[in-house]
VOVEXGU-806767 format. One record per atom (N, C-alpha, C, O): residue in three letters; x, y, z. Coordinates in pm, whole numbers, padded with zeros to 5 digits, always signed. Example, Ala and Ser with C-alpha at 12.3 -4.5 7.8 and 13.67 -1.06 7.14 Angstrom:
<recs>
ala+01319-00569+00780ala+01230-00450+00780ala+01320-00330+00780ala+01424-00332+00846ser+01285-00225+00708ser+01367-00106+00714ser+01290+00003+00787ser+01341+00114+00804
</recs>
This chain:
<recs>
unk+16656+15314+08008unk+16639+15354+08147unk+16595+15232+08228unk+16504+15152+08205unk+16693+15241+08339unk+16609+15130+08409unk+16479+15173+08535unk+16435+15284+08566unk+16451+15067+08577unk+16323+15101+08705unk+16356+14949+08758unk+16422+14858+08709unk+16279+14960+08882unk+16280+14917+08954unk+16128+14862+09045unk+16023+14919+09075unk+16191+14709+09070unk+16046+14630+09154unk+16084+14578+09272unk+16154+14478+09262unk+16053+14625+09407unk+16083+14534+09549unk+15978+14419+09568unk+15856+14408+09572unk+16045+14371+09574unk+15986+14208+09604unk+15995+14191+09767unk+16088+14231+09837unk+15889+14129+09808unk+15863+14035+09963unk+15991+13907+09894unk+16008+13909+09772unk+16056+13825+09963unk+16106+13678+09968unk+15957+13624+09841unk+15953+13630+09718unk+15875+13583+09923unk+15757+13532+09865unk+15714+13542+09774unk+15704+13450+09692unk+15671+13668+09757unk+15681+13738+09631unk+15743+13706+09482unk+15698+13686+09369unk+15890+13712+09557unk+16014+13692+09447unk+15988+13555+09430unk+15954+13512+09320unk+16004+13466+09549unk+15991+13322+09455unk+15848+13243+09416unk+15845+13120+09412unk+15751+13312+09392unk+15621+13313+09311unk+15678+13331+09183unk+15680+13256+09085unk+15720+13438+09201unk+15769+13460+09029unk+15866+13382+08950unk+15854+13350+08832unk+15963+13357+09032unk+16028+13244+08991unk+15979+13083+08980unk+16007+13010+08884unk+15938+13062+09041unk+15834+12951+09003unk+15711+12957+08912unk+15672+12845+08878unk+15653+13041+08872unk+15555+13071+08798unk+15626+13136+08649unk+15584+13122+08533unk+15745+13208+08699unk+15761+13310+08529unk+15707+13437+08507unk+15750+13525+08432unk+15588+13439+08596unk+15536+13579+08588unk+15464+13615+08729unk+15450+13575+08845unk+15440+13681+08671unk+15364+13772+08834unk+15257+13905+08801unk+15289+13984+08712unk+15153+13920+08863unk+15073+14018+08844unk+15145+14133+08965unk+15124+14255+08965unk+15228+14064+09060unk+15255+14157+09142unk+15228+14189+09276unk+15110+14223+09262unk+15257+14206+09420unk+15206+14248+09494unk+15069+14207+09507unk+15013+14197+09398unk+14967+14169+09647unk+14843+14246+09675unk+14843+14368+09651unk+14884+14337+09539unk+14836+14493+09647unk+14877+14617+09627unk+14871+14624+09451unk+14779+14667+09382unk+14972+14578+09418unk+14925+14612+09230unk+14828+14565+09215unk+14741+14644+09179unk+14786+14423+09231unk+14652+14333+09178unk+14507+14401+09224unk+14396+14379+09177unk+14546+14497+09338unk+14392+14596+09372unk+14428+14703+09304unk+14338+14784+09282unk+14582+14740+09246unk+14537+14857+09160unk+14571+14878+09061unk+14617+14984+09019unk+14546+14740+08985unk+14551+14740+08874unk+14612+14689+08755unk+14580+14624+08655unk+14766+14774+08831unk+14946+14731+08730unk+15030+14700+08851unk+14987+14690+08966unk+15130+14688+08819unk+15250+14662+08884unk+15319+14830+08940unk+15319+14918+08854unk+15363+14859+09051unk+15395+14958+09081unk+15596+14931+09036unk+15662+14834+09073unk+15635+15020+08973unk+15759+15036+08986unk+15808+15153+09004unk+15752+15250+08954unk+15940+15169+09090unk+16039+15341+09053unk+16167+15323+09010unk+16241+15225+09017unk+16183+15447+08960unk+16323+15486+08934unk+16412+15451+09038unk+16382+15419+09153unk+16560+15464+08973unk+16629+15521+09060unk+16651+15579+09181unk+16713+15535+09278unk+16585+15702+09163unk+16564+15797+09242unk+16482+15780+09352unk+16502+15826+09464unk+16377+15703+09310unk+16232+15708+09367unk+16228+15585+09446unk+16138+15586+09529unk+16315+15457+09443unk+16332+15359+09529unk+16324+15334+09663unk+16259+15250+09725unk+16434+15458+09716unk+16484+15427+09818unk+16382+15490+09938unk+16404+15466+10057unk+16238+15596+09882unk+16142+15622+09942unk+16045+15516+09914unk+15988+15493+10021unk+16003+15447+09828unk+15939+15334+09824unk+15941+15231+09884unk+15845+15158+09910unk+16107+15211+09924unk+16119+15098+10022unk+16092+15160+10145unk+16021+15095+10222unk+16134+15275+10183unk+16130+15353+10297unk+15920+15343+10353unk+15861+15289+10446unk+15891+15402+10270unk+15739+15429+10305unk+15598+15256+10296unk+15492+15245+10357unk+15664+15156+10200unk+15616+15036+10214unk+15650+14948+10237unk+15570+14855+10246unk+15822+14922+10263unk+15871+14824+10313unk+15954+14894+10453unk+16035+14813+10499unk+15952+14964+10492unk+16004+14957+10622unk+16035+14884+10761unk+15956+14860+10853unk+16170+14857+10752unk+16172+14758+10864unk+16161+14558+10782unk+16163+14450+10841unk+16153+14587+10654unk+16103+14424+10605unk+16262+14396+10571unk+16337+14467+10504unk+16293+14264+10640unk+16450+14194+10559unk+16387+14104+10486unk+16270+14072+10501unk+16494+14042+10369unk+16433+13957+10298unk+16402+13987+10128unk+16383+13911+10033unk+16407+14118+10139unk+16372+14178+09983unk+16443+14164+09881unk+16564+14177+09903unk+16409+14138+09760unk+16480+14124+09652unk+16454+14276+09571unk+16359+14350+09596unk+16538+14298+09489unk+16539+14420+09490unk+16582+14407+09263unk+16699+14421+09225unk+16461+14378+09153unk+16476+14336+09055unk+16471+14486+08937unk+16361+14542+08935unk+16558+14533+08866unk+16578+14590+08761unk+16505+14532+08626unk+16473+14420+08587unk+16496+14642+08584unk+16393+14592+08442unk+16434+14726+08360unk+16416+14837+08409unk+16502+14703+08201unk+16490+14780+08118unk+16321+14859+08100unk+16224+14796+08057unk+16319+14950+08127unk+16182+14997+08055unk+16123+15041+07898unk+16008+15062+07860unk+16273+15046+07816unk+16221+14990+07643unk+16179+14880+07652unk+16083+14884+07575unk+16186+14747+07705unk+16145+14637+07708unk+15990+14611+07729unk+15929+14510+07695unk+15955+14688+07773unk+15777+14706+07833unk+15702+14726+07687unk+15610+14657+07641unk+15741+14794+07652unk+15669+14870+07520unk+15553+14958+07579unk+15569+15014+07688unk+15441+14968+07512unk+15323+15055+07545unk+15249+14994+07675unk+15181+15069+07744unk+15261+14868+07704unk+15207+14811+07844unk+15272+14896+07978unk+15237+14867+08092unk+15350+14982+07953unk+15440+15081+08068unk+15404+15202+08044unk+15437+15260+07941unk+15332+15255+08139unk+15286+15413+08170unk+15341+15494+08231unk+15408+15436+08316unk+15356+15639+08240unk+15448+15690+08295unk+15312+15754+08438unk+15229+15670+08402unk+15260+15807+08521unk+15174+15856+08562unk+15193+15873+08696unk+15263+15799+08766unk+15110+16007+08749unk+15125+16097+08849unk+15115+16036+08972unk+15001+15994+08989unk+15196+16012+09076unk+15173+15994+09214unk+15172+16055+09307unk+15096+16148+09333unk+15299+15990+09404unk+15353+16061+09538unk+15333+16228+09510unk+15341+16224+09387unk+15320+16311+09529unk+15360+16476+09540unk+15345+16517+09359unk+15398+16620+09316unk+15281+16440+09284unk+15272+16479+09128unk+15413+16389+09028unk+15421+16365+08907unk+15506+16357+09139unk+15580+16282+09031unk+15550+16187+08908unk+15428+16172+08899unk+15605+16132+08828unk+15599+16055+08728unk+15627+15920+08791unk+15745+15905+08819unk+15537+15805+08825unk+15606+15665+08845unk+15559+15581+08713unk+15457+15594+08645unk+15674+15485+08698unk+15644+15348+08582unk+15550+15245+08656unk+15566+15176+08757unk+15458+15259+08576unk+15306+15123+08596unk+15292+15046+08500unk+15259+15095+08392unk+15310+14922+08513unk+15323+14802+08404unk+15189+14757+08442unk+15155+14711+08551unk+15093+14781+08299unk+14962+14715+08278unk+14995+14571+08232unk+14901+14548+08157unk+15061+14477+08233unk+15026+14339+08231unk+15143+14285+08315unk+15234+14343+08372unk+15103+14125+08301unk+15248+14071+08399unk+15360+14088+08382unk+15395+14109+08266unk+15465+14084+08489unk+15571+14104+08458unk+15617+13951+08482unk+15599+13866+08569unk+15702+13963+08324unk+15794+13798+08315unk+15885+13793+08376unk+15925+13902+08417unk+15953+13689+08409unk+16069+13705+08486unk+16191+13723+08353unk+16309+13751+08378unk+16140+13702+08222unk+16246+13677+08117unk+16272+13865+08140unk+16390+13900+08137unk+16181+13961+08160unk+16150+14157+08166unk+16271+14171+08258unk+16345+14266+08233unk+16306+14082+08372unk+16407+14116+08451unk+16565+14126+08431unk+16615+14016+08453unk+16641+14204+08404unk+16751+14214+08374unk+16856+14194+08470unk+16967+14168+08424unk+16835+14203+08652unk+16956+14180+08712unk+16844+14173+08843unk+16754+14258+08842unk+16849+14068+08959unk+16783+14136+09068unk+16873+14040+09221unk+16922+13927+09226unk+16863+14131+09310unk+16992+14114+09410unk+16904+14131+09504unk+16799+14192+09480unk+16936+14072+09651unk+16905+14127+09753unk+16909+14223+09818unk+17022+14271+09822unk+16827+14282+09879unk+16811+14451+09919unk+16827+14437+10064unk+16729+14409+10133unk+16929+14452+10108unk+16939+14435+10278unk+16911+14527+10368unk+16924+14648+10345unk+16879+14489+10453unk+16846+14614+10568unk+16911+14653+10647unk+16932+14589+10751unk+16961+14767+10623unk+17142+14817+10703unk+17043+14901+10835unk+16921+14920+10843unk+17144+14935+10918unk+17104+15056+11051unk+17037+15177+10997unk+16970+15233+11084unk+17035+15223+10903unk+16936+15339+10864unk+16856+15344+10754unk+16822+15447+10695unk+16806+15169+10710unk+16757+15162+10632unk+16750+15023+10507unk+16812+14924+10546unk+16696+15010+10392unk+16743+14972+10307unk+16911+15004+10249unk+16952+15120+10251unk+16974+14926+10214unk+17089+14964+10128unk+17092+14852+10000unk+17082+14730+09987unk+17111+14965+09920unk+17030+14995+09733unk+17196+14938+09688unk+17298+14959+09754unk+17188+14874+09580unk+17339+14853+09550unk+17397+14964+09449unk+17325+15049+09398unk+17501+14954+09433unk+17616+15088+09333unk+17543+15068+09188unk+17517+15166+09119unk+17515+14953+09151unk+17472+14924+09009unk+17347+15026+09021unk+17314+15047+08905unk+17282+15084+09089unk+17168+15199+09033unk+17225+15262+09025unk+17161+15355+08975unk+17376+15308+09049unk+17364+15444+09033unk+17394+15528+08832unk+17384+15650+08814
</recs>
């Protein structure tokens, strides 16, 4: 299964220059790395990136995590993936730019 990490520009190339990343201000006060599904993306970008161009938009197998990946309750009781240590950039499997169309983010075909 995959999941999913939105990156700031900045963000993204921290990690690329470094290899890893604790993540966000936002993960580093709480804790792990926030990631979603599929499903759960396109409100994530909606509710914390709104309005931001510039985003990279990075896939990550989640067998790859092992036990450092939690499954746990958020938004409305859903299930989101929380990565308790850094994420490597080697964890990343494909990551593209997330552009900002007229009604929004637009997510590429490869999630679906």
């Amino acid at each position: 299964m995959m999941i999913y990490k939105i990156f700031r520009a900045e963000e993204w190339q921290a990690l690329e220059t470094a290899g890893e990343t604790a993540g966000a201000p936002v993960d580093v006060a709480d804790g792990f790395i926030h990631f979603s599904t599929a499903g759960q993306a396109p409100e994530t970008a909606a509710r914390h990136f709104a309005g931001e161009s510039g985003l990279v938009l990075a896939a990550v197998d989640a067998t790859r995590l092992g036990d450092a990946l939690k499954w746990e309750p958020s938004r409305g009781g859903a299930l989101f993936p929380h990565l308790y240590r850094p994420l490597r950039r080697n964890d990343i499997c494909w990551a593209c730019p997330l552009p900002l169309g007229p009604t929004g983010h637009e997510f590429p075909d490869a999630m679906q």
